[in-house]
N, C-alpha and C positions, 0 to 999 in steps of 0.2 A: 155651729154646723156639725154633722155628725158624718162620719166619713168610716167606710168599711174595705179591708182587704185583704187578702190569701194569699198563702206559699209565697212567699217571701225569699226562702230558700238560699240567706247568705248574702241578698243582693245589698248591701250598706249602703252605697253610693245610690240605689235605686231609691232606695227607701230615701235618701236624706234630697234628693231629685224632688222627690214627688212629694215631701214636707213643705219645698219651696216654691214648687209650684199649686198647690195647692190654698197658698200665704196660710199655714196651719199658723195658728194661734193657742193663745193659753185657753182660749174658754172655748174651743172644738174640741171633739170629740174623737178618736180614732178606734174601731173595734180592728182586729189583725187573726184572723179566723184560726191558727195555728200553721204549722211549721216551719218556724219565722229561721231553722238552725240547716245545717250540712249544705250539701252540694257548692252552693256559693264560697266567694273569694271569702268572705269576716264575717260568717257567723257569728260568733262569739263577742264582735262590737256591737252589732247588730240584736242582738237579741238583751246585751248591758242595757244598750241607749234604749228598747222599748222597755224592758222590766223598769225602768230608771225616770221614766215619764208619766207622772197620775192622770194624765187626761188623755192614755194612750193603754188598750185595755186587751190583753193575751188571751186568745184561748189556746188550750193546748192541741196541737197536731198527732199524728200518728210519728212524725218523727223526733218531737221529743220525749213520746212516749216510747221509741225507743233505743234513746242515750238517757231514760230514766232506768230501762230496764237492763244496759247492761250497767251501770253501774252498783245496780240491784243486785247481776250475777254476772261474772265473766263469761259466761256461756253465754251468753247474749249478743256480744261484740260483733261477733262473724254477722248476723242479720244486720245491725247497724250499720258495719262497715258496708255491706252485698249494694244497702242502699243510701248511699253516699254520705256516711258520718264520721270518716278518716278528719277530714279537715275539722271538724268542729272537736274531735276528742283530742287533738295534736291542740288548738288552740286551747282550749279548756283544760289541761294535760300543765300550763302555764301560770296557772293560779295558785296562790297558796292554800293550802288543801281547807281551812277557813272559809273561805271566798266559794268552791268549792262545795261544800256544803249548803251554804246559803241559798244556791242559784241553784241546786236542786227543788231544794224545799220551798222556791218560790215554783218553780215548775211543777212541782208536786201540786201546789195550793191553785193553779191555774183553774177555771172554770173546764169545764167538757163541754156545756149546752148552757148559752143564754137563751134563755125560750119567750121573756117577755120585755123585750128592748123597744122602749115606745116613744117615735120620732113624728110630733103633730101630731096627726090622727092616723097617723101608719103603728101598725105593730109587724113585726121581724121577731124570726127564731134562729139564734144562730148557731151552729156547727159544723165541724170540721168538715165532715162527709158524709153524714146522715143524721138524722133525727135517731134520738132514745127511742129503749124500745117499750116505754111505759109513758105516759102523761106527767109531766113535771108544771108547774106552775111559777118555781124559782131556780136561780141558776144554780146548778151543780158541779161541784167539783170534781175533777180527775180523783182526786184519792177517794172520797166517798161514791165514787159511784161501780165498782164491782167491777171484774175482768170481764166478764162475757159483755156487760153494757159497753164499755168503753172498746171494747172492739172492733161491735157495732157501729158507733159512733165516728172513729176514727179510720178505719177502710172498710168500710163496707162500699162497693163501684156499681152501685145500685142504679144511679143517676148517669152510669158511665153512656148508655146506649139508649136511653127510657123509651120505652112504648107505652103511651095514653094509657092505655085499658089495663096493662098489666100492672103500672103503678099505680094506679085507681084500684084494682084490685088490692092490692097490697097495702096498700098506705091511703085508703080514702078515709077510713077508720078515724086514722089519726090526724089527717088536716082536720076532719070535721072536730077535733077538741079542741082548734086554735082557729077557731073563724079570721076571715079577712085580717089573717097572718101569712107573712112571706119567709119563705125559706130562704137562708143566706150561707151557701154552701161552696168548700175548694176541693182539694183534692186531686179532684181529676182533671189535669188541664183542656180548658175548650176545645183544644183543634184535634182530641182525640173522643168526645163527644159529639154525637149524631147531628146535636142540635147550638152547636156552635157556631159563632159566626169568625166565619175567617177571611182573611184581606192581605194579600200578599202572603202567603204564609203562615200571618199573624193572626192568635186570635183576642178576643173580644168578649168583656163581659157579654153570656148569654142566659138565656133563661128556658126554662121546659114547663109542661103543664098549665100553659093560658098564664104565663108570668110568674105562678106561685111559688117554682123554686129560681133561683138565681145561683149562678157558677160565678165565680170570681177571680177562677185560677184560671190564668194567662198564660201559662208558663214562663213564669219569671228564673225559674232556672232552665229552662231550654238554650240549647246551645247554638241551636238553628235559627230559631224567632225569638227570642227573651223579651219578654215585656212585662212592664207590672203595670196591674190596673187598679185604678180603685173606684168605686161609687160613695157618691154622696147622696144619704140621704133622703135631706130635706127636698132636693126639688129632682133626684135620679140623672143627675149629672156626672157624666162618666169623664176618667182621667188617668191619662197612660203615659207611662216612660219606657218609651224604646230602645 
């Protein structure tokens, strides 16, 4: 089975919740759309135990890209910390500077955009918050793909409010290179998206565009409603831990 989910954001417990209810196994499949670090209680377990599992697959987020960037430059801190990366640099800050190292340059090597993930006769394009701003064919990595790309890529809130026509205008271009492909995007949590669905507060995997893109971020670090969601999928079976 093949199972997809976003923003993560610290939650361990959530994450290790919804491993078991899920009954994940060795021969499934999990994609984790990026920013699996900050806000949350354990980042830094949370993000070991997913780098630490091959049948458990990272993209990178906007916010590890950046606690890549300030450990790039110290000037950079002040933004990370602005948007909740205190607890993950205090955890990480614990490592032997080896260790350290390592878990950069796996973050570093993280994909940006899987564009051709093919589950039965479905094909899925996956990133963090937007689609590249060029036709890729294979997945591409954060370090090879250019600052202006990956910027795009990682906050662009384009999805945040959509309107049909103006995303058609903008982006029809580019669905038409990836026929009967869905987009599989976080980011922006649902319940501050137009076309969210929400239910006590809470929200809910939704979708925009006659199903073509899919949100996935629930907000699992909201302090109000936290939930993490995830889809599977082989048959679009949805699954939440509250």
């Amino acid at each position: 089975m093949y199972y997809v989910c976003s923003d993560l954001h610290g939650q361990y417990k959530k994450y290790k919740e919804l491993l078991k209810k899920i009954n994940f196994k060795d021969n499934d499949e999990m994609y984790i759309i990026g920013d699996v670090v900050d806000r949350g209680p354990e980042p830094l377990p949370l993000l070991l135990d997913i780098l630490s599992r091959p049948n458990v697959h990272m993209l990178i987020g906007n916010h590890e890209a950046m606690m890549l960037k300030a450990y790039e430059n110290k000037s950079n801190f002040t933004h990370w910390y602005i948007n909740g990366g205190e607890v993950t640099h205090k955890q990480f800050q614990l490592l032997p500077q080896q260790s350290k190292e390592f878990l950069l340059d796996k973050i570093r090597n993280l994909p940006l955009v899987i564009p051709n993930l093919t589950v039965g006769d479905k094909k899925y394009y996956l990133a963090h918050a937007c689609h590249t701003l060029y036709y890729i064919q294979q997945p591409l990595l954060y370090k090879d793909s250019g600052e202006h790309n990956a910027k795009h890529v990682l906050w662009n809130r384009m999805y945040q409010n959509p309107d049909t026509d103006i995303i058609e205008k903008l982006f029809g271009w580019y669905y038409d290179l990836y026929p009967n492909t869905t987009f599989l995007i976080g980011h922006t949590p649902v319940m501050i998206c137009n076309y969210g669905r929400i239910e006590d507060d809470r929200g809910y995997i939704s979708s925009c565009m006659n199903g073509r893109v899919i949100n996935l971020d629930c907000g699992c670090s909201s302090k109000k409603a936290a939930t993490l969601g995830c889809l599977r999928l082989d048959d679009d079976k949805e699954f939440y831990i509250k």
